[in-house]
C-alpha positions as CSV (number, residue, x, y, z in Angstrom):
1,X,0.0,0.0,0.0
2,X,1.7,3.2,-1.1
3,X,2.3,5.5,2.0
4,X,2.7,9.5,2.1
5,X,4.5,11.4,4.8
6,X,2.5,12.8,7.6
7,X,0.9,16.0,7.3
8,X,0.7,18.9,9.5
9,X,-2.0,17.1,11.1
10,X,-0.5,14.2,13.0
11,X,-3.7,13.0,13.7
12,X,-5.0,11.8,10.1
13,X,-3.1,9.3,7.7
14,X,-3.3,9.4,4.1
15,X,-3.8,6.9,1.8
16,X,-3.5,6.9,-2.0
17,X,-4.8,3.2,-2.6
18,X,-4.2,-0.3,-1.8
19,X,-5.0,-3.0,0.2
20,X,-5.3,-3.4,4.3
21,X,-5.4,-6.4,5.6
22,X,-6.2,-5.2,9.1
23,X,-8.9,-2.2,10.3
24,X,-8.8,1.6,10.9
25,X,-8.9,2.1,14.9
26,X,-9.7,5.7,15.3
27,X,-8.9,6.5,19.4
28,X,-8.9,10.5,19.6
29,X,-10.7,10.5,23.0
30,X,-12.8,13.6,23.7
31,X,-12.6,16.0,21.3
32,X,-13.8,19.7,21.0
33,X,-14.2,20.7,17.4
34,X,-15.5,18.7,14.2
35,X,-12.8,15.6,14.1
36,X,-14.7,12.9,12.0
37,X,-13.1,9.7,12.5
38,X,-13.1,8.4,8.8
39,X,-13.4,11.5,6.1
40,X,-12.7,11.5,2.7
41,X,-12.2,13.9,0.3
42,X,-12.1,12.7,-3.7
43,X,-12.3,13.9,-7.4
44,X,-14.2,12.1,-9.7
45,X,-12.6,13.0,-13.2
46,X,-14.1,9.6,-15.9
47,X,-17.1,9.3,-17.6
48,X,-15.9,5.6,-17.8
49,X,-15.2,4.6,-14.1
50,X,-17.9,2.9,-12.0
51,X,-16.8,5.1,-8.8
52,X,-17.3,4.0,-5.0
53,X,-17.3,6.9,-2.0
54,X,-16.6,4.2,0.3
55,X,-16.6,0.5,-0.6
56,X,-16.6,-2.6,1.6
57,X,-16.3,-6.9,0.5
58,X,-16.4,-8.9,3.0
59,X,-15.7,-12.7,2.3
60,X,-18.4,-14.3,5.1
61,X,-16.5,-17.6,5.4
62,X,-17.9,-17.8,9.1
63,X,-20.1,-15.2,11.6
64,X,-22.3,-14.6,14.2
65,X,-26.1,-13.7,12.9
66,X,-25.4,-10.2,14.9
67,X,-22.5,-9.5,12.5
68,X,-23.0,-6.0,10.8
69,X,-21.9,-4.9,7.4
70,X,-22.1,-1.1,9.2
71,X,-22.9,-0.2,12.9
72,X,-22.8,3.7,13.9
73,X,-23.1,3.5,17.9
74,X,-23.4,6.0,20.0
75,X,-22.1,5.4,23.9
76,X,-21.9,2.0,23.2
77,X,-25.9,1.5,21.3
78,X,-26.5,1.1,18.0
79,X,-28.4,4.0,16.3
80,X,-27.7,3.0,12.2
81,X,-26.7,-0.7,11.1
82,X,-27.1,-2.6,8.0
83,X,-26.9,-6.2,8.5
84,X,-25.4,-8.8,6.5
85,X,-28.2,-9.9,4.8
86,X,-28.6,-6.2,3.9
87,X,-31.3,-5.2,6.6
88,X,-31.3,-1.6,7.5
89,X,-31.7,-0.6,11.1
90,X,-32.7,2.4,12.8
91,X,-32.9,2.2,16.4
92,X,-33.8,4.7,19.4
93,X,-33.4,4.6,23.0
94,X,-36.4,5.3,24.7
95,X,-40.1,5.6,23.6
96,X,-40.0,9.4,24.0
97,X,-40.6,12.1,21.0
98,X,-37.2,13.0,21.5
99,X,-35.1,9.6,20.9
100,X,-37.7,8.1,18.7
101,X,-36.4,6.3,15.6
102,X,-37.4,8.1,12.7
103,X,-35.9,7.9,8.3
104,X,-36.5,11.6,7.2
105,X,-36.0,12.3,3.0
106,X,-34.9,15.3,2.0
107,X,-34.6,17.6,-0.8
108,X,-30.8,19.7,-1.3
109,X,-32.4,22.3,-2.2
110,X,-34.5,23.4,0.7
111,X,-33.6,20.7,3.2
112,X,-36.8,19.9,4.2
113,X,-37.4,16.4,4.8
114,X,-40.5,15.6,2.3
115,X,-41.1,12.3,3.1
116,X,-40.4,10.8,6.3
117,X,-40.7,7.3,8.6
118,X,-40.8,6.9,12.5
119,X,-41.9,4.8,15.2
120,X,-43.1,6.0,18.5
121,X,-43.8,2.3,20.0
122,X,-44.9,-0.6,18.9
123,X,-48.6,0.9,18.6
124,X,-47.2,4.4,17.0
125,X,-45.6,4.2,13.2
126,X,-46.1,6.6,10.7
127,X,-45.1,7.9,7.5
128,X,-45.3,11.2,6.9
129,X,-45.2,13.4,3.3
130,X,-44.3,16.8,3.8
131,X,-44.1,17.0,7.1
132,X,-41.1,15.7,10.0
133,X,-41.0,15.4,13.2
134,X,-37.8,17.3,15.1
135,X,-38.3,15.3,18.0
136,X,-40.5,18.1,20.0
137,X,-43.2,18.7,17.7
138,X,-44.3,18.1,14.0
139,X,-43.0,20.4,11.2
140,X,-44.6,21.3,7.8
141,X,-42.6,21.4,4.8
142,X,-45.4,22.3,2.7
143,X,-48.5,24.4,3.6
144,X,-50.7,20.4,3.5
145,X,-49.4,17.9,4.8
146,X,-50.5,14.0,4.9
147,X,-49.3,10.8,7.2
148,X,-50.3,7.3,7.5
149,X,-50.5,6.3,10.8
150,X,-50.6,3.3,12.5
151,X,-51.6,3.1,16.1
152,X,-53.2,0.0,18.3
153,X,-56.0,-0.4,16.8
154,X,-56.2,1.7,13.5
155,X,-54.6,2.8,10.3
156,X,-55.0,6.5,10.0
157,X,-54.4,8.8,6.9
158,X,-54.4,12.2,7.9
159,X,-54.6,15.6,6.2
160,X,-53.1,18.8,8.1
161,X,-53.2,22.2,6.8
162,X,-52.1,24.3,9.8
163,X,-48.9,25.0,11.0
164,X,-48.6,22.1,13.1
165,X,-48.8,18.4,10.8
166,X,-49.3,14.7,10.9
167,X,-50.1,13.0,14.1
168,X,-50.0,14.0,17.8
169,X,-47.9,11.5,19.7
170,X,-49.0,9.5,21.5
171,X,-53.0,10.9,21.3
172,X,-54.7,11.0,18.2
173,X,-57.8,13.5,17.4
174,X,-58.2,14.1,13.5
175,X,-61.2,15.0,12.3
176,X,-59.4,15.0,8.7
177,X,-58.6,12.1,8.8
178,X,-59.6,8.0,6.9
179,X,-59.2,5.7,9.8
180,X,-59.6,1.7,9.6
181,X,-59.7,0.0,12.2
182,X,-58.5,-3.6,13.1
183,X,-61.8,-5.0,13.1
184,X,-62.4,-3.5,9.3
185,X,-64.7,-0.9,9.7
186,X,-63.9,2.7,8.3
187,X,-64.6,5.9,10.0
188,X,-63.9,9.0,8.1
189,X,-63.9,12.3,9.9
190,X,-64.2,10.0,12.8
191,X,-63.4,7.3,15.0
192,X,-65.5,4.1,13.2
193,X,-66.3,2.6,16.7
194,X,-69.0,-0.4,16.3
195,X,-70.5,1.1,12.7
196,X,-69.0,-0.5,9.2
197,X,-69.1,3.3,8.0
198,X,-69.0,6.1,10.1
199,X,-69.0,10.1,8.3
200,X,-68.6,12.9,10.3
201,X,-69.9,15.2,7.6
202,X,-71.7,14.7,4.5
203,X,-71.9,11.8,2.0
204,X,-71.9,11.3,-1.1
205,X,-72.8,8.5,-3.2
206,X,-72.8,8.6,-7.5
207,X,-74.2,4.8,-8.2
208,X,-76.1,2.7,-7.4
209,X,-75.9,1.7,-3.6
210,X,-77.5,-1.3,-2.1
211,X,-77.3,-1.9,1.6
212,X,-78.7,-5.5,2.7
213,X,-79.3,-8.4,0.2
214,X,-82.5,-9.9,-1.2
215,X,-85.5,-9.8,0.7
216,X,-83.6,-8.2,3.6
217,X,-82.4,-5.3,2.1
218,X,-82.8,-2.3,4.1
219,X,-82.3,0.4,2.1
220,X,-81.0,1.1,-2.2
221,X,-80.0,3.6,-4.5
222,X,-81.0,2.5,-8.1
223,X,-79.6,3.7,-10.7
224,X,-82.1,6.4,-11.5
225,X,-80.8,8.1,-8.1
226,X,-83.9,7.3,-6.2
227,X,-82.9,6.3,-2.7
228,X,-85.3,3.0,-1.9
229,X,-86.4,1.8,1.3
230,X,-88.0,-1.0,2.3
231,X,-87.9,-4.5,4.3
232,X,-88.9,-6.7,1.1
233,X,-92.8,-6.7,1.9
234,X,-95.0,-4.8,-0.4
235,X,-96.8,-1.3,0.9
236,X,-94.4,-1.4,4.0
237,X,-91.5,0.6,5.4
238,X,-88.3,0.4,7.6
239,X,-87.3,3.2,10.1
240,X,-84.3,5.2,8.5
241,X,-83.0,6.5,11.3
242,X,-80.5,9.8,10.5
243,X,-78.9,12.2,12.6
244,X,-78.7,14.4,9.7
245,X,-79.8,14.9,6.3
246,X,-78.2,16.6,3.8
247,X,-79.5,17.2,0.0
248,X,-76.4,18.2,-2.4
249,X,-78.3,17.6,-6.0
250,X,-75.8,21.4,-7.1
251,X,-77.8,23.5,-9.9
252,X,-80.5,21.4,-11.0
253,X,-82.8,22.2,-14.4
254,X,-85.7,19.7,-13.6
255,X,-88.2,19.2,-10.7
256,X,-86.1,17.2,-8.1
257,X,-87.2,18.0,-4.6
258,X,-84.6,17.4,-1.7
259,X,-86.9,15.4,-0.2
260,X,-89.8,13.4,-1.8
261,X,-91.6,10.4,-0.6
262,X,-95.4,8.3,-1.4
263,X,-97.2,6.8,0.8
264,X,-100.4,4.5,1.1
265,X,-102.5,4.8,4.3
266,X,-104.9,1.8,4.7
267,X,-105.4,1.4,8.3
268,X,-108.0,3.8,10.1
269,X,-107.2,2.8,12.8
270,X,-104.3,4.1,13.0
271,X,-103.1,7.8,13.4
272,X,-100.5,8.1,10.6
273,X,-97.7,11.3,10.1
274,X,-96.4,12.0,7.2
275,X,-93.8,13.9,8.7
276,X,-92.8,13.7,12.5
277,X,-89.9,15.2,14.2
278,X,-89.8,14.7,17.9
279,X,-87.3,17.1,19.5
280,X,-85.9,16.9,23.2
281,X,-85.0,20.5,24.3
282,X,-82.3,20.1,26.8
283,X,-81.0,23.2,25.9
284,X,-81.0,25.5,22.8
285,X,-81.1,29.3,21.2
286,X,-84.1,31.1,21.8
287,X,-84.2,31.2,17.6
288,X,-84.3,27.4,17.4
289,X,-86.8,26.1,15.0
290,X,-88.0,22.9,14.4
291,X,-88.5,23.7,10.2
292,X,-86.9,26.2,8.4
293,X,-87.1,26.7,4.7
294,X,-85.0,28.9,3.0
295,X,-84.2,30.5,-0.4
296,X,-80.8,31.9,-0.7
297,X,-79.8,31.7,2.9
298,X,-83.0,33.7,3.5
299,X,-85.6,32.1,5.6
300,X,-89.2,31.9,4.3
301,X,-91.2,30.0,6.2
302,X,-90.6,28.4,9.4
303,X,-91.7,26.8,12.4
304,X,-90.2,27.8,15.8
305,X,-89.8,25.7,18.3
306,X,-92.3,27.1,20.8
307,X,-94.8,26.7,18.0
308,X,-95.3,29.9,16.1
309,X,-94.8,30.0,11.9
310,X,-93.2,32.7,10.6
311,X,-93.9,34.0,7.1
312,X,-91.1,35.9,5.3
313,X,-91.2,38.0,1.6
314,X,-87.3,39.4,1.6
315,X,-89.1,43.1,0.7
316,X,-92.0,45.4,0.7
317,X,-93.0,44.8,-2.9
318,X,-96.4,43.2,-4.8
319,X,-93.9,40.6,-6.1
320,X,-92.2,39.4,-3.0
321,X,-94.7,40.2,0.2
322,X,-95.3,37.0,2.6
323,X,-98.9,36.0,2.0
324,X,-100.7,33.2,3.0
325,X,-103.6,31.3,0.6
326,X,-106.1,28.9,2.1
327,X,-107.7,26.8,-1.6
328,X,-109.9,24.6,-2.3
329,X,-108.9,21.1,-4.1
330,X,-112.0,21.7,-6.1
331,X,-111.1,24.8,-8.0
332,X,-107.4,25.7,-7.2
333,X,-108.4,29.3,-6.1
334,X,-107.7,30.9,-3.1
335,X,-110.7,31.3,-0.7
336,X,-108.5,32.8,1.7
337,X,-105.7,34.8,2.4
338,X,-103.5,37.0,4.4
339,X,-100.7,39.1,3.4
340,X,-98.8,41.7,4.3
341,X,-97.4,44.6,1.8
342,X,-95.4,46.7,5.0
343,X,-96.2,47.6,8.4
344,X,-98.6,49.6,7.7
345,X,-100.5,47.4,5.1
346,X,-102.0,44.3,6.6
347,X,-104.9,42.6,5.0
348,X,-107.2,39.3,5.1
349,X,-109.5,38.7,2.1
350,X,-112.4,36.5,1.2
351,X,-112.8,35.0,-2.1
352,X,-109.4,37.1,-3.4
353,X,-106.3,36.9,-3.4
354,X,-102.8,38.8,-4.8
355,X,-100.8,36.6,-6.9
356,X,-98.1,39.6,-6.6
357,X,-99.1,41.3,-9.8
358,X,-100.9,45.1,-10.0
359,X,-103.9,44.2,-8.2
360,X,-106.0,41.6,-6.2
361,X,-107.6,38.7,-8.6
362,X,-111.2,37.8,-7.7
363,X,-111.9,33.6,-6.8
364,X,-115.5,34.5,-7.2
365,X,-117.6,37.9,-8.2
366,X,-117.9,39.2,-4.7
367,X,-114.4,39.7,-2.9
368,X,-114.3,40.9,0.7
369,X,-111.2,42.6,2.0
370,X,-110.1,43.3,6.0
371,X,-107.4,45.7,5.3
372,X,-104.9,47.9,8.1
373,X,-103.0,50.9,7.0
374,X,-100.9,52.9,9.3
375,X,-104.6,55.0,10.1
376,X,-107.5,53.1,9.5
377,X,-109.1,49.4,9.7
378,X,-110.7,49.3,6.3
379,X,-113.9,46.9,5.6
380,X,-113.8,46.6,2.1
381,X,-116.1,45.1,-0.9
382,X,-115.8,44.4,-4.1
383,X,-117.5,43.4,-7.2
384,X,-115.9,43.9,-10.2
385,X,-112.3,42.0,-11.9
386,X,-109.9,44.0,-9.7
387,X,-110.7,43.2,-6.1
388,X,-109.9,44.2,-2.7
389,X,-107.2,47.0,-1.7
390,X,-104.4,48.5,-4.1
391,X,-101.5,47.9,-2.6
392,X,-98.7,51.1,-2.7
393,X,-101.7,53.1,-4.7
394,X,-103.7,54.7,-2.1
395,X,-106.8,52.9,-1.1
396,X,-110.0,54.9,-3.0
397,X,-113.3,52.3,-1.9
398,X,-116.2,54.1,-1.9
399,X,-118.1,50.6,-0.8
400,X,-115.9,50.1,2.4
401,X,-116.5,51.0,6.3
402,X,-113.1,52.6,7.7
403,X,-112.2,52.3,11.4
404,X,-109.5,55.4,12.0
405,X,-107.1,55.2,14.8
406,X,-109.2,58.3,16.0
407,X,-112.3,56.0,17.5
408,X,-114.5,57.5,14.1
409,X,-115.6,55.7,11.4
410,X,-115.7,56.2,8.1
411,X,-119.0,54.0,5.6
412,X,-118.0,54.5,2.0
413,X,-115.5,57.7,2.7
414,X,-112.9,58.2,5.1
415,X,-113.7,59.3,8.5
416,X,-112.4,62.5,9.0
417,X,-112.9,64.8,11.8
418,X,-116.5,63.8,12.1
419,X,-117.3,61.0,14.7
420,X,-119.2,59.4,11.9
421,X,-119.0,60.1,8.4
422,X,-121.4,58.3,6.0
423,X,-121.7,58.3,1.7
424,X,-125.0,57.3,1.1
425,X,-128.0,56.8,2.5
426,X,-128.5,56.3,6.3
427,X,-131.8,54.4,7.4
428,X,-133.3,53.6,10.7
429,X,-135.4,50.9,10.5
430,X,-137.8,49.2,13.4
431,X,-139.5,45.4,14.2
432,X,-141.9,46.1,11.9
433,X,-140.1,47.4,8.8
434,X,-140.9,50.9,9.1
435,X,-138.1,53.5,8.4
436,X,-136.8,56.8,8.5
437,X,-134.1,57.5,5.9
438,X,-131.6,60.4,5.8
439,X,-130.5,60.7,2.0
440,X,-129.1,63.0,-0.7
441,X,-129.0,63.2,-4.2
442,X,-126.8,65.1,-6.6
443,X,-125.9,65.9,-9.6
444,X,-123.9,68.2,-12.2
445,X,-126.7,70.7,-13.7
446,X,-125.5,72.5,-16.9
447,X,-127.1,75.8,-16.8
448,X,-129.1,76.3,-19.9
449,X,-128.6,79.8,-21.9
450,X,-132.0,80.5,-20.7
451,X,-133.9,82.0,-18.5
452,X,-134.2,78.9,-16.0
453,X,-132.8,75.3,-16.0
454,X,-134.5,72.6,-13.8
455,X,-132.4,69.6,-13.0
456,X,-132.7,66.1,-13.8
457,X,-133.1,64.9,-10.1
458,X,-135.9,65.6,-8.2
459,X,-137.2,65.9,-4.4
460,X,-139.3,62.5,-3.8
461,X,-142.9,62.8,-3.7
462,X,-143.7,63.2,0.1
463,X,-140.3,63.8,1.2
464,X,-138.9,66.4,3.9
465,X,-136.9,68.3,2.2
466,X,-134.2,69.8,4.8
467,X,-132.0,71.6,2.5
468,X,-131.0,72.5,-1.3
469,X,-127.3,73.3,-1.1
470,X,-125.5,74.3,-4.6
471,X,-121.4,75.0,-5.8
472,X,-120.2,76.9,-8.6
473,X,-117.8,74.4,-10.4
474,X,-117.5,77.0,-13.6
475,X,-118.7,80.8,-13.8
476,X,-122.2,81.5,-15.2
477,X,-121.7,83.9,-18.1
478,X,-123.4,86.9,-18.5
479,X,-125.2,87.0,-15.0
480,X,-124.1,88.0,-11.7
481,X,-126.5,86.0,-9.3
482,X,-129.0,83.0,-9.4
483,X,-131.5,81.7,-6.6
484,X,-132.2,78.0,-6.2
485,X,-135.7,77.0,-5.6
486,X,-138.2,75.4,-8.0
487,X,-141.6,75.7,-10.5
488,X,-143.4,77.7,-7.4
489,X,-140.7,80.0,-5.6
490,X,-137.4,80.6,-7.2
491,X,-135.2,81.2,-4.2
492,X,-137.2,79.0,-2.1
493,X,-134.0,77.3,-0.5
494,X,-131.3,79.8,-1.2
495,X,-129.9,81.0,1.9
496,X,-129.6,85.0,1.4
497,X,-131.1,86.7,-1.8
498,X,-129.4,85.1,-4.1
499,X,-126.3,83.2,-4.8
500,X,-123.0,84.8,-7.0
501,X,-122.0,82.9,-9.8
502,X,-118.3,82.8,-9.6
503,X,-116.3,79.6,-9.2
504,X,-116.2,77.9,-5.8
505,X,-119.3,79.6,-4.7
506,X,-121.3,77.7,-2.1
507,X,-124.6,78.0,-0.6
508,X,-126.6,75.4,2.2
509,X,-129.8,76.0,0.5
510,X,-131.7,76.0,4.1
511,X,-133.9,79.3,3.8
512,X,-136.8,77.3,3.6
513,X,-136.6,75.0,6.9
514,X,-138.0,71.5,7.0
515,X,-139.7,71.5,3.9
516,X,-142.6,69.2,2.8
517,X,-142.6,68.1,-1.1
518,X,-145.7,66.7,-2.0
519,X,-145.3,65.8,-5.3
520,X,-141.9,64.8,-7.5
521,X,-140.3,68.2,-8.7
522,X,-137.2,69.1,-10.1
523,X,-134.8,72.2,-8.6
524,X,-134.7,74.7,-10.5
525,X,-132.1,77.9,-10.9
526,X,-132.8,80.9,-12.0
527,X,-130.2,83.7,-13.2
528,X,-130.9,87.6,-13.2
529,X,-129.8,87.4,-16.2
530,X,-130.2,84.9,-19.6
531,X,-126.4,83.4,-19.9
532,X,-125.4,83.4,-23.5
533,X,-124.4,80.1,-23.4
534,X,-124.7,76.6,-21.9
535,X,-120.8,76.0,-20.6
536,X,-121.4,76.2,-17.6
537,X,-121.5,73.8,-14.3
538,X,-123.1,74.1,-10.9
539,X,-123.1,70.9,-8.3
540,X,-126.8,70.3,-7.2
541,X,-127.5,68.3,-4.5
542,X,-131.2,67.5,-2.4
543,X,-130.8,66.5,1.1
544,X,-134.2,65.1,2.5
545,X,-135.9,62.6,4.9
546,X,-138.0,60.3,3.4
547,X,-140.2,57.5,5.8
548,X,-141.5,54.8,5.2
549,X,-144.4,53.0,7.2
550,X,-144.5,50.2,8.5
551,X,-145.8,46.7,6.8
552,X,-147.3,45.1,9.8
């Protein structure tokens, strides 16, 4: 073996090449800086050459088992060996996270271990993928990271995405993770304790799922997607018991509803629910409720669980206010309904209903409306196509009684300051169907370019005639007064000597008292002088008593 002279360093001896027939005994003692006992330093300069960093033959003409092709100790243990029969050992001291044996791959160019094996005890191996384990804590190479576990009694993969990966020696709590256990159940999400499948979270199925066999079968998904349950007897069901429910079926362009079932009832007998949920309320949110159906997060109807259903529209429009139709099978149409437009508009109809268009539609010809606005309780009738209130345009029924939030009420006009304010005739009537009736008539009168013009209506034949009262809608031409009376005195009911025809001239009309008419006659007004022409308007209108005796 060629031999070169010492170097400075008395402590290392080079060699070019050759053959020893003995060993290397390196016996420095304690040392205090980096002194490796075997280093090596080469130059690998041909493209031809096969090289070795360090190369070993050993001729096994005889050895123990134990013998070792490679054994790095450390005070006297062995932490790395490779057998003879190639076997490569890792070992640790203790079962502690700190002298655990553990194989960690790396990359040079970020020297993060990417792939890694260890063994915490005979219950605890693991490999791990982008993650390590420094022998305190687990480390993330990546932002995910994934290991396959193995403890006692399951074989875990595991997802991590925070700082902290893998598993938690000697405890393990994943609720990311696929476990199988020994006894070949599967829990994902969760532990799979005495259940095949356990899923902590939703599940999906795309197939065909069958669970059970033959007549026995408890439960199938065919392959039209329809979940079928039953126990192999015709017209009969199984219990599915769930914890949870959960409907994925993503944007969907025909009817599929999330939850559909058919069922026929042929025992009377026997009380039968189509739907039942039985809730035990150890403890909840006031806001609990035991249905909630939503549309776009928004809820729409539910049912709390102290009992009381909530209506929602998400705003005050015709479209999208919450009402609520009671129909008959018979004809489809809503009999009746509630609904509410704002705060301030409330309404229950009869025979109507508002499919959110312009205006109520009618289910038969007469439609009966109880209607609230921020000022009045308005009774409301209606005959005609458009029934009921207009919602957002006012409210202008002339065959309605109106409640105000004053205490007066309104029949066929609104209230106002009067205590009650009636369109129309008022009649008091007694046993026997006798009757005293407080009325008016009125019309437009277009005064006549002559020297009088009677109007069309006329004081009832036997009527008390209380007053006459007249407006000037448009200026009479020519003259400067009129009276109002009729064919026997001209100004027998204007109050004063006359009335001036300008525009917004009134006048009661009550110069003549109670007044008895004995036969039909027509007003008549009289100008001081002839207009010269018929343009122009005056607002006539009788008011009278008229009785009527009784029958019996």
């Amino acid at each position: 073996m060629p031999y070169y002279p010492p170097t400075s360093d008395n402590t290392k001896l080079p060699l070019a090449g050759g053959t020893m027939t003995g060993g290397i005994v390196s016996t420095l003692g304690a040392i205090i800086v980096d002194t490796p006992a075997l280093s090596a330093t080469q130059t690998w300069n041909s493209g031809g050459v096969t090289f070795k960093g360090l190369f070993l033959n050993v001729t096994n003409t005889a050895s123990a088992a134990a013998s070792k092709l490679l054994d790095l100790q450390l005070g006297g243990s062995s932490k790395f060996n490779i057998g003879l029969d190639g076997v490569v050992s890792i070992v640790g001291p203790a079962i502690t996270l700190a002298s655990m044996p553990r194989l960690h791959f790396m990359f040079t160019s970020d020297n993060d271990p990417a792939m890694g094996y260890l063994m915490y005890a005979h219950d605890n191996l693991a490999i791990t993928f982008d993650s390590y384990h420094n022998g305190t804590d687990w480390i993330a190479s990546h932002t995910t990271a994934l290991s396959l576990y193995k403890t006692g009694a399951e074989l875990v993969v595991g997802w991590k995405s925070s700082a902290t990966k893998g598993v938690s020696f000697p405890g393990f709590a994943l609720t990311d993770a696929v476990r199988f256990s020994n006894n070949g159940s599967l829990g994902i999400g969760i532990a799979a304790g005495g259940y095949r499948l356990n899923v902590n979270g939703t599940a999906r199925i795309v197939g065909p799922l069958e669970i059970g066999t033959g007549a026995d079968t408890a439960f199938s998904r065919n392959a039209a997607g329809v979940l079928e349950v039953n126990n192999g007897t015709a017209g009969t069901f199984r219990d599915l018991k769930l914890r949870t429910l959960i409907s994925e079926a993503g944007t969907i362009t025909a009817d599929t509803p999330a939850l559909s079932a058919t069922q026929t009832w042929n025992n009377a007998a026997v009380a039968f629910n189509g739907i039942k949920l039985n809730v035990t309320n150890t403890a909840s949110a006031a806001a609990s409720a035991l249905m909630d159906l939503q549309v776009g997060g928004s809820s729409r109807f539910a049912v709390g669980k102290d009992g009381v259903v909530t209506i929602s529209g998400p705003s005050s429009t015709l479209a999208t206010m919450p009402r609520v139709h009671f129909k008959f099978d018979s004809d489809g149409d809503p009999a009746l309904g509630f609904l509410m437009y704002s705060h301030d508009n409330l309404a229950l109809s009869f025979d109507a209903y508002h499919g959110g268009g312009a205006a109520w539609m009618a289910s038969h010809t007469d439609a009966f409306s109880l209607y609230k606005t921020s000022s009045e309780l308005v009774v409301g009738w209606a005959s005609g196509l458009t029934k009921g209130v207009a919602f957002g345009g006012g409210f202008q029924l002339t065959d309605s009684v109106r409640f105000s939030n004053n205490g007066s009420l309104g029949i066929g006009i609104a209230a106002g300051t009067a205590r009650l304010n009636v369109q129309g005739t008022v009649r008091v009537s007694g046993a026997n169907a006798q009757s005293l009736g407080i009325q008016t008539l009125t019309e437009l009168t277009t005064i006549a370019a002559a020297a009088t013009t009677d109007t069309t209506i006329q004081m009832p034949a036997g009527a008390i005639v209380l007053a006459v009262s007249v407006r000037v809608t448009t200026a009479i031409p020519t003259a400067a007064t009129f009276t109002v009376g009729d064919s026997g005195v001209a100004d027998r009911f204007n109050t004063g000597a006359s009335v001036l025809v300008a525009a917004g001239t009134t006048n009661a009309g009550t110069k003549a008292g109670a007044y008895y008419n004995a036969g039909a006659l027509a007003v008549r007004i009289t100008p001081n002088l002839t207009p010269a022409a018929a343009t122009r308007v005056v607002r006539v209108t009788i008011h009278y008593l008229q009785a009527t005796p009784p029958t019996s």
